[in-house]
BALOBA-1460 file (C-alpha; in Angstrom, 3 decimals):
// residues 280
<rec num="1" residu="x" x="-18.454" y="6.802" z="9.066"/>
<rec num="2" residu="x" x="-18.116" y="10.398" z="9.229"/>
<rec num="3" residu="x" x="-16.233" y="12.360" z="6.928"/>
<rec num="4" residu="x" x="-13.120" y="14.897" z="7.034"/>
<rec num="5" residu="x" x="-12.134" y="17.428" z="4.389"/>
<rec num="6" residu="x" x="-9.579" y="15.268" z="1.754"/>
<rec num="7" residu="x" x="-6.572" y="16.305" z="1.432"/>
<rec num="8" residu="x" x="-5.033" y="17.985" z="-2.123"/>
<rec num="9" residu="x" x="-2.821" y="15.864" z="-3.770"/>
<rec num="10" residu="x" x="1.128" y="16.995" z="-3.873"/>
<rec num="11" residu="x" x="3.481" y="16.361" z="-6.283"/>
<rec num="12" residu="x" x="5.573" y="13.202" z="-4.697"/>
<rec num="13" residu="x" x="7.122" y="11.148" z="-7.183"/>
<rec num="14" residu="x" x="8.323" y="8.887" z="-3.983"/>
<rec num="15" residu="x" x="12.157" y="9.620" z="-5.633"/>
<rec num="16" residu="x" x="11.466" y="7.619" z="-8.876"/>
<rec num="17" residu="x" x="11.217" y="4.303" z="-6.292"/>
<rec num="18" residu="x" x="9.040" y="1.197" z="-7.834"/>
<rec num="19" residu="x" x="8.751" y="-0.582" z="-4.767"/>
<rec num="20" residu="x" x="4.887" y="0.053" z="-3.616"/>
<rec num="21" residu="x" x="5.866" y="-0.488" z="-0.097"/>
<rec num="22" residu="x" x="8.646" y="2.127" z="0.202"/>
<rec num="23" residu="x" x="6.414" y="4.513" z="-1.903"/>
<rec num="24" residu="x" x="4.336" y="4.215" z="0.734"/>
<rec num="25" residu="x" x="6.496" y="4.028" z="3.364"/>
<rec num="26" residu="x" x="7.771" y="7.480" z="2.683"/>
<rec num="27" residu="x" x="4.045" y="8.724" z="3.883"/>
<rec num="28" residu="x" x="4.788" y="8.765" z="7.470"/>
<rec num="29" residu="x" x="8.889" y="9.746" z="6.746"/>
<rec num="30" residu="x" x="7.782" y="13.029" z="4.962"/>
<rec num="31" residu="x" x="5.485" y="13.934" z="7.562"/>
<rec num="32" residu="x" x="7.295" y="13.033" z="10.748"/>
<rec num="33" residu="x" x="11.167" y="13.161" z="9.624"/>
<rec num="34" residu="x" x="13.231" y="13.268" z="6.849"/>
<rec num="35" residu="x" x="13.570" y="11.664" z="2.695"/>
<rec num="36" residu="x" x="16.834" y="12.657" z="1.432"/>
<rec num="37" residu="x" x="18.121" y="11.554" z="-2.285"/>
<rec num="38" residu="x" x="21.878" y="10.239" z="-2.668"/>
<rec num="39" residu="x" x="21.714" y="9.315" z="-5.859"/>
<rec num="40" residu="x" x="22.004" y="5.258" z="-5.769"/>
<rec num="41" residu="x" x="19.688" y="4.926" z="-2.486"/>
<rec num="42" residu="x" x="16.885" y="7.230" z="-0.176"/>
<rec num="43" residu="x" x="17.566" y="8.213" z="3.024"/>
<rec num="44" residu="x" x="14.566" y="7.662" z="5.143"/>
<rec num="45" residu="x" x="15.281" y="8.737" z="9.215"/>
<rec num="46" residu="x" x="12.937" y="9.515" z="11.767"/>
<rec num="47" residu="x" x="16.236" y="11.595" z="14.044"/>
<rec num="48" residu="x" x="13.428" y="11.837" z="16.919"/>
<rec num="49" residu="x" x="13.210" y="8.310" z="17.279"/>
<rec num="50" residu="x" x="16.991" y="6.915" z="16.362"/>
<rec num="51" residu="x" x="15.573" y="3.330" z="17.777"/>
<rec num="52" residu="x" x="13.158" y="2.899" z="15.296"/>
<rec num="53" residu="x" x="14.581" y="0.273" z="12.989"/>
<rec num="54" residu="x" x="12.151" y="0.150" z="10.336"/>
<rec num="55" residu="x" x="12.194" y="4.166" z="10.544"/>
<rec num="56" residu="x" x="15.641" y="4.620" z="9.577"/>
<rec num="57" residu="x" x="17.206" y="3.164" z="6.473"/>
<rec num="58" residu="x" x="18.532" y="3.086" z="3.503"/>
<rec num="59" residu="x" x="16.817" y="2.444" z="0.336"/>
<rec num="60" residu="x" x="18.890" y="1.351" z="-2.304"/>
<rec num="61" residu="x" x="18.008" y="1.372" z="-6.258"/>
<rec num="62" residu="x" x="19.863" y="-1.851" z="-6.704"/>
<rec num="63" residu="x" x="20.497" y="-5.161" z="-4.598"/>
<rec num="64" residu="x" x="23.475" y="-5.799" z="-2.608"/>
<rec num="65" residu="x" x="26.717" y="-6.695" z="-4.576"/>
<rec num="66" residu="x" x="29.985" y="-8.308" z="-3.165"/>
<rec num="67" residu="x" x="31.555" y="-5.214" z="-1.522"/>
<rec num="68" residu="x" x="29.710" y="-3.345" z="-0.955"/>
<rec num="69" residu="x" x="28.826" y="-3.538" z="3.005"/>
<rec num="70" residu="x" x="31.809" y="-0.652" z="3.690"/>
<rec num="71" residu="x" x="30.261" y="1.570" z="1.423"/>
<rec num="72" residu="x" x="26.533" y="0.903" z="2.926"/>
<rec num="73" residu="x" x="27.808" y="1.215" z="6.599"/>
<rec num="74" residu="x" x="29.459" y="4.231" z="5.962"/>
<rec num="75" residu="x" x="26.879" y="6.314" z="4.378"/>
<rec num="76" residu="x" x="23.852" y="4.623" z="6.596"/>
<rec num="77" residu="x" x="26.268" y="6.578" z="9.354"/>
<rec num="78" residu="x" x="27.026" y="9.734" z="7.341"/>
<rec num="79" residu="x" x="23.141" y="9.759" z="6.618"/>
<rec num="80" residu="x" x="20.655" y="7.666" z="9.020"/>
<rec num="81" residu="x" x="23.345" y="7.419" z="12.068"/>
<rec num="82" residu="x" x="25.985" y="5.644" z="13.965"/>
<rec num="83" residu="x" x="26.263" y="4.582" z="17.870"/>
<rec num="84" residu="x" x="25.327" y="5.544" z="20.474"/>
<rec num="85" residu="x" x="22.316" y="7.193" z="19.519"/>
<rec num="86" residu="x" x="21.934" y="4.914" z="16.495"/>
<rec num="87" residu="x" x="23.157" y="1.554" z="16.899"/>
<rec num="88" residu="x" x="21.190" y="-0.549" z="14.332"/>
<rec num="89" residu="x" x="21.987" y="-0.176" z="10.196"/>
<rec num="90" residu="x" x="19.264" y="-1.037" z="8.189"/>
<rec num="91" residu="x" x="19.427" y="-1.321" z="4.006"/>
<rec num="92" residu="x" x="16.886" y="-1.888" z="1.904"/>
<rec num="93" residu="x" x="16.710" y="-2.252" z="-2.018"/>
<rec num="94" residu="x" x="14.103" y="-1.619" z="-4.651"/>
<rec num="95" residu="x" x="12.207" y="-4.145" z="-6.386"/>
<rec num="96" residu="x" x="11.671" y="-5.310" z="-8.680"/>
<rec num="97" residu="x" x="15.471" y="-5.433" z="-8.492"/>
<rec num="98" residu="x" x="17.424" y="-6.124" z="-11.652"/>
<rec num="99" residu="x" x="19.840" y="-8.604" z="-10.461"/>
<rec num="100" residu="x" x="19.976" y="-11.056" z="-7.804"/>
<rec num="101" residu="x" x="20.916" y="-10.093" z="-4.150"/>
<rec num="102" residu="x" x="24.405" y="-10.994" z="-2.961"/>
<rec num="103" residu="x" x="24.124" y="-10.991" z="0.536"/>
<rec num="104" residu="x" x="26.523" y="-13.193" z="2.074"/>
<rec num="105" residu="x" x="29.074" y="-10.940" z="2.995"/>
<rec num="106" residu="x" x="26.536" y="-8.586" z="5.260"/>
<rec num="107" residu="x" x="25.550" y="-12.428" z="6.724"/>
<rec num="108" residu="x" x="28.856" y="-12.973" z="7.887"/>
<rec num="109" residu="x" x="29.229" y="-10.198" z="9.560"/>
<rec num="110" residu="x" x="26.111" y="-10.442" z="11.910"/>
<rec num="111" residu="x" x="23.009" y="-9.088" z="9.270"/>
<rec num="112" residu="x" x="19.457" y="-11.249" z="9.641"/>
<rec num="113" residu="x" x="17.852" y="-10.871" z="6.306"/>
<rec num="114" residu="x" x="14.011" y="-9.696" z="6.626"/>
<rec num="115" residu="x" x="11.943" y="-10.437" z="4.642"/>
<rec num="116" residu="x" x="8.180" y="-8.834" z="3.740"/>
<rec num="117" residu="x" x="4.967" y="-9.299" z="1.774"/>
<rec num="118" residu="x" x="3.628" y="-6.344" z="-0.249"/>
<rec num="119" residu="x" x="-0.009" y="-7.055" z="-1.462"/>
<rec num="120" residu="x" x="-1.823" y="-4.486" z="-3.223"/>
<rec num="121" residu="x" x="-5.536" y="-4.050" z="-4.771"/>
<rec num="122" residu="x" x="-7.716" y="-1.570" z="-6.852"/>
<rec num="123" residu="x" x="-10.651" y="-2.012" z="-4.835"/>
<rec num="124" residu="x" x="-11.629" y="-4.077" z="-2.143"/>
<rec num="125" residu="x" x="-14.530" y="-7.073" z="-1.108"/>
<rec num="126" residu="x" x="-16.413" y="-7.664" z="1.694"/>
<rec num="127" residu="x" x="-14.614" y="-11.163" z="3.291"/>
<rec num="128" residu="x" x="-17.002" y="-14.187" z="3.231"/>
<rec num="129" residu="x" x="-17.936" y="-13.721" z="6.839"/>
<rec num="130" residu="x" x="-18.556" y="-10.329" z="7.521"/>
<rec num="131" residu="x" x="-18.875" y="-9.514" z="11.044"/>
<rec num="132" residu="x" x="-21.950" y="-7.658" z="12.050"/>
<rec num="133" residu="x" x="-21.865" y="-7.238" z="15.549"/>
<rec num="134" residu="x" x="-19.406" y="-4.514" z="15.874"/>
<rec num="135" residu="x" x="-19.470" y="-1.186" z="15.302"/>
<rec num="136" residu="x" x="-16.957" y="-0.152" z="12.657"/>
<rec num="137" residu="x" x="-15.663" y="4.070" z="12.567"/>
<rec num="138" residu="x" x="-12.373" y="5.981" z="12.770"/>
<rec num="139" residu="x" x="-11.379" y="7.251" z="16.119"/>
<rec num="140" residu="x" x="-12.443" y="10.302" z="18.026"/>
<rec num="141" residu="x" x="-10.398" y="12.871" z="18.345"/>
<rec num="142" residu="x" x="-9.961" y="12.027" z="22.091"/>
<rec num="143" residu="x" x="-7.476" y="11.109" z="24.452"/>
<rec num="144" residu="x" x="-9.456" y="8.321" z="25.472"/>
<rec num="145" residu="x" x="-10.131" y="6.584" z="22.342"/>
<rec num="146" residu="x" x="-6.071" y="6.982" z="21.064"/>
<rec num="147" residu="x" x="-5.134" y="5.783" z="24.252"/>
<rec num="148" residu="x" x="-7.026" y="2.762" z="23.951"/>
<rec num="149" residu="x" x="-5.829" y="2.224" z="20.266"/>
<rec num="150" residu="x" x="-2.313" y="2.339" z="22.010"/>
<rec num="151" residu="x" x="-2.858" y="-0.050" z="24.628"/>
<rec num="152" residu="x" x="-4.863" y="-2.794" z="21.935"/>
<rec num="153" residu="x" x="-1.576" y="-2.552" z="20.392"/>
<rec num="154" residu="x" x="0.078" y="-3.214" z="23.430"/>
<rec num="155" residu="x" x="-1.827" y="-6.396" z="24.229"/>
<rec num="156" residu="x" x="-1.378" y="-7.542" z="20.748"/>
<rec num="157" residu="x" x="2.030" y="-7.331" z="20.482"/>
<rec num="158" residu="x" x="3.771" y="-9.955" z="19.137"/>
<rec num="159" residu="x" x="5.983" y="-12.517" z="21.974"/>
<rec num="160" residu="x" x="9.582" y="-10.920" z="23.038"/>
<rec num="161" residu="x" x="8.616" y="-7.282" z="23.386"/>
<rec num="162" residu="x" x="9.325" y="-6.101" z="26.466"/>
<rec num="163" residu="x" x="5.780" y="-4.537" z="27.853"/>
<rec num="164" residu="x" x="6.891" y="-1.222" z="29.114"/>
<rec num="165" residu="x" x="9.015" y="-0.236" z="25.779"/>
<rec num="166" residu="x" x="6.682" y="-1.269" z="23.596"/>
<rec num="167" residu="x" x="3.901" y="1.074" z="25.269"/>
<rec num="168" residu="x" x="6.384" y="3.685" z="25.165"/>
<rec num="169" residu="x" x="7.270" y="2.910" z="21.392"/>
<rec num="170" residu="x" x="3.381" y="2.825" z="20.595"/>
<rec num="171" residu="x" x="2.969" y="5.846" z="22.682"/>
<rec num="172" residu="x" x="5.094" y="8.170" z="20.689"/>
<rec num="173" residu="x" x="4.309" y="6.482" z="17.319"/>
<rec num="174" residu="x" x="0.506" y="7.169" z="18.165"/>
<rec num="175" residu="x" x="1.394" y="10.731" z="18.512"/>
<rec num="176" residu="x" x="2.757" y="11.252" z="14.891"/>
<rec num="177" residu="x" x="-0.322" y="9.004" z="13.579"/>
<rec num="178" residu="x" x="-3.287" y="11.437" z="15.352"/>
<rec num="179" residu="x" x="-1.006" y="14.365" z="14.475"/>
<rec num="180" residu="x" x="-1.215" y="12.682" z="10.709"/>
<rec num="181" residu="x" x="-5.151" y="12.050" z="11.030"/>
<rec num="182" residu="x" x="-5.968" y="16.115" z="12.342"/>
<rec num="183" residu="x" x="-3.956" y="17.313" z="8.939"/>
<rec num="184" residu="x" x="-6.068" y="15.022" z="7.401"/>
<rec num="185" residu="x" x="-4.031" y="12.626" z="5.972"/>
<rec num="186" residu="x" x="-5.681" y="9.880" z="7.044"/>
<rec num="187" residu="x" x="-7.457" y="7.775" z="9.458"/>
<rec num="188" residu="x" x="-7.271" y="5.520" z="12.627"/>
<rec num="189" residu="x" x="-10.226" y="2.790" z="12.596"/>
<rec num="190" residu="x" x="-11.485" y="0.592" z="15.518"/>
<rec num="191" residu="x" x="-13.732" y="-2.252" z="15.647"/>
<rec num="192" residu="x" x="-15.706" y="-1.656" z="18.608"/>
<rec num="193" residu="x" x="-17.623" y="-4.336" z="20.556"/>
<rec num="194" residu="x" x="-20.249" y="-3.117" z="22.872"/>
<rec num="195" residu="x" x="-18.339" y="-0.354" z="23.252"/>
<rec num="196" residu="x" x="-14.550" y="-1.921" z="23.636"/>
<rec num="197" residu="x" x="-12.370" y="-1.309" z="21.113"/>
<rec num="198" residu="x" x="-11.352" y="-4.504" z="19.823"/>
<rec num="199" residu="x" x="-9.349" y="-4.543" z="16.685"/>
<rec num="200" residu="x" x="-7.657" y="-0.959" z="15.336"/>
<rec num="201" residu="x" x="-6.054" y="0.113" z="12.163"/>
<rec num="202" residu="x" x="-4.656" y="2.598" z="10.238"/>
<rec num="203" residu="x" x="-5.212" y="3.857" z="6.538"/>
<rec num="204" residu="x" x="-3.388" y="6.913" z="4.915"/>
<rec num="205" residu="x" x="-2.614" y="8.742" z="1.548"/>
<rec num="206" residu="x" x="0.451" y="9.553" z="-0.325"/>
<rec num="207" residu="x" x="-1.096" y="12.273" z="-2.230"/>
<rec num="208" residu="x" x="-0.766" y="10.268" z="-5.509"/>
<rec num="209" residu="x" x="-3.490" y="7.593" z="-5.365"/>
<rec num="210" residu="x" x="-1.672" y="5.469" z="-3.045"/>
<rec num="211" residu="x" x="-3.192" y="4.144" z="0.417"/>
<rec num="212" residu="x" x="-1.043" y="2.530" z="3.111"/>
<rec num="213" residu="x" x="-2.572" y="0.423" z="6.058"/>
<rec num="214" residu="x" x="-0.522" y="0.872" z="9.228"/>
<rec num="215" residu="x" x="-0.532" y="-1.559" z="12.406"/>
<rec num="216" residu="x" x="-3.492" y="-3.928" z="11.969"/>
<rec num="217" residu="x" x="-4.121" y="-5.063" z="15.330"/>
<rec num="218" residu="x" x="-6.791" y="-7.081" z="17.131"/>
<rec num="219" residu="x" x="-7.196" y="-7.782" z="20.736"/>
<rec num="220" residu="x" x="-5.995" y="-11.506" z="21.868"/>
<rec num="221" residu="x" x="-9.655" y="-12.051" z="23.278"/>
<rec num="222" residu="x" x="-11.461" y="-10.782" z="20.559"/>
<rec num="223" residu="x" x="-9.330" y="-12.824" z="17.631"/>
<rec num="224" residu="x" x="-10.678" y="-15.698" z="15.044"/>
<rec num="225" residu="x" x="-14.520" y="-13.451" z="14.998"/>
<rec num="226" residu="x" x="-13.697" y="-11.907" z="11.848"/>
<rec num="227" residu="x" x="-12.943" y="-8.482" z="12.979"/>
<rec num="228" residu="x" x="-9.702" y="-8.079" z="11.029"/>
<rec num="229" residu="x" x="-11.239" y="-9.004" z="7.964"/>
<rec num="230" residu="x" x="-14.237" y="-6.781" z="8.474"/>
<rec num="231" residu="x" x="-11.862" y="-3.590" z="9.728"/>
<rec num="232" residu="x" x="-9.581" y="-3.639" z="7.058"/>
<rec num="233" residu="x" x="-12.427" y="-3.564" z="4.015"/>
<rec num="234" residu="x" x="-14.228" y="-1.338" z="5.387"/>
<rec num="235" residu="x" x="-11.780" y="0.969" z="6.336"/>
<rec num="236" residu="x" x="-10.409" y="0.666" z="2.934"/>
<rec num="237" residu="x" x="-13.141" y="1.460" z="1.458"/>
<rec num="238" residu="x" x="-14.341" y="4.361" z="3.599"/>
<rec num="239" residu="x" x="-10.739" y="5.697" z="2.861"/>
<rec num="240" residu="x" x="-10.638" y="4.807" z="-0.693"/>
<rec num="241" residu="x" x="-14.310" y="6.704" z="-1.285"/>
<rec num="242" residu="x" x="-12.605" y="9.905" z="1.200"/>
<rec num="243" residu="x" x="-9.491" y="9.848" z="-0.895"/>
<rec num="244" residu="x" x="-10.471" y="8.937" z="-4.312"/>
<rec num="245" residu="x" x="-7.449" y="6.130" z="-4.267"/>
<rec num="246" residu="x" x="-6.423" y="3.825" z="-7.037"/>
<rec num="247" residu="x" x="-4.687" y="1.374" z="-5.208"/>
<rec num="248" residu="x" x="-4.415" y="0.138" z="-1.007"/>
<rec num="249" residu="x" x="-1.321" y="-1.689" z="-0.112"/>
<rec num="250" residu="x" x="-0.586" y="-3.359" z="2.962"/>
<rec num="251" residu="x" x="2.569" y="-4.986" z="4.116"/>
<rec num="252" residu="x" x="2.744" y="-7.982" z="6.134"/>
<rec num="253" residu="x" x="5.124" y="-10.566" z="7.337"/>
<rec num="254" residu="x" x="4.991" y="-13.471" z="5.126"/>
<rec num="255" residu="x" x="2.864" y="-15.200" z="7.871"/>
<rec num="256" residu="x" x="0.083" y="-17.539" z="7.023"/>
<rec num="257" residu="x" x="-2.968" y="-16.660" z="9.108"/>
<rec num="258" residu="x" x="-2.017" y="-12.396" z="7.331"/>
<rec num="259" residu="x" x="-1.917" y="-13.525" z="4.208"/>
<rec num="260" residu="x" x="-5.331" y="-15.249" z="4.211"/>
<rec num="261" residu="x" x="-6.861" y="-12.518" z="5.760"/>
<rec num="262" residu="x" x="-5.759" y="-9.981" z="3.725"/>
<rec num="263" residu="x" x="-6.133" y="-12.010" z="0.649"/>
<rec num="264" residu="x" x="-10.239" y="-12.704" z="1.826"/>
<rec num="265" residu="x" x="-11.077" y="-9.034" z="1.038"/>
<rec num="266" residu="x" x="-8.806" y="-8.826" z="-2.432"/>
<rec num="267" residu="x" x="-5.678" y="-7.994" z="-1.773"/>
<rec num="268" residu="x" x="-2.981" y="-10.212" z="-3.607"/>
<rec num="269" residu="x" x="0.722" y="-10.352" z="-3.620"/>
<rec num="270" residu="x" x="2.750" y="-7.459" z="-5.559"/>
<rec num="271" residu="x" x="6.091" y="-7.319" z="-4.280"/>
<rec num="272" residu="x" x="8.255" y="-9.391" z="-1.725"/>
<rec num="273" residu="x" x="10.826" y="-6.943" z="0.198"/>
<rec num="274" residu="x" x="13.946" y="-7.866" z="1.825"/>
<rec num="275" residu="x" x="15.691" y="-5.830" z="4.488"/>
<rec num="276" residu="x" x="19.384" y="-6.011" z="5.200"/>
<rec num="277" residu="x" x="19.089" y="-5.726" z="9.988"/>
<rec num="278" residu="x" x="21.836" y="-5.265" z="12.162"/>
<rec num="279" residu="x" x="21.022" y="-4.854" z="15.556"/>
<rec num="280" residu="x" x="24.034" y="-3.202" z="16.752"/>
């Protein structure tokens, strides 16, 4: 794989947050919007792209309490933003938290509680079958090749999205992640087969010894040959030697079939988050 200049570390505490995943999260906020501090929770918005639920929310340092949905609402509009440009609300809350989650309240009055798996590792293994056949590299800088990491996103999408906003949504998110990879803050990987890409990923650095994967992704034709395994060690480890990392964390739904292939290379659990939705 070839090799970019590595980027200087900065000084990002990540707001004194514990949570590994919004630590991490706050990679792609810093670079393509905006991390504010209030005090008891982090604002993190993307304003260019108001519809981007998991873009634009509040991070709070404590769980949910009886009453205190008014209070959330009215500084996730003050903050993040209200209808119509905004019309989801979104809270999150640190973990390990220090007291259970009441959550009832935001249920009753239309909230689906999230929830996802944060697994972490030092260093990773190859996974028991390693898949030889494809060729394994980050992307060009091309149109051509980003465009094609775009639409393998597209066709792996995940039942009830809507084809045309998704490839919009991908589209623009693809922008800030090659924008992300030429300041060299990361990379874009592909698992090519004779040629096709066939599985894609993403790996970037917080500055601090933190790497985030971003969007793991493999073609419905080209799934159960061990590509996903393959991609993501080797593109943690190519990242991990670039970066000079201490840690890669990936977060996942809590689905089976991620979970076992993340776990096949090392990662293990660290942290379960759960997310406060209202679709508006």
């Amino acid at each position: 794989m070839r090799e970019l200049a590595p980027r200087t570390p900065g000084k990002d505490d990540a707001l004194n947050l514990h949570s590994l995943g919004y630590r991490t999260d706050m990679i792609f906020a810093r670079f393509h919007g905006k991390v504010e501090d209030l005090g008891d929770a982090v604002c993190i918005a993307h304003p260019e792209s108001p519809g981007f639920y998991f873009g634009n929310l509040l991070v709070f340092r404590h769980p949910p309490q009886a009453g205190d949905r008014s209070r959330w609402e009215a500084l996730f509009a003050q903050h993040v933003g209200a209808p119509p440009q905004t019309r989801h609300r979104l809270f999150g809350w640190d973990v390990p938290a220090t007291r259970e989650a009441d959550v009832q309240d935001f249920l009753d009055a239309g909230y689906h509680l999230e929830e996802s798996l944060v697994m972490a590792a030092p260093r990773l293994h190859a996974p028991p079958r390693l898949n030889t056949q494809a060729e394994y590299r980050p992307l060009r800088d091309t149109d051509e090749e980003w465009q094609a990491a775009v639409e393998n996103q597209v066709a792996g999408r995940e039942e009830g999205h809507d084809e045309a906003r998704y490839r919009a949504f991908k589209t623009s998110q693809f922008r800030g992640y090659r924008a992300m990879a030429r300041a060299g803050l990361g990379f874009w990987y592909g698992a090519f087969l004779e040629g096709r890409l066939a599985a894609d990923l993403g790996v970037f650095f917080d500055g601090t010894g933190l790497l985030r994967y971003q969007s793991v992704t493999t073609h419905p034709d080209c799934r159960r040959q061990g590509l996903c395994g393959a991609l993501t060690f080797l593109a943690g480890q190519h990242a991990q030697n670039h970066f000079g990392a201490r840690e890669l964390v990936i977060v996942a739904d809590d689905h089976a079939e991620a979970k076992r292939v993340y776990a096949s290379v090392g990662f293990q659990e660290a942290e379960r988050q759960q997310l406060l939705l209202h679709r508006g």
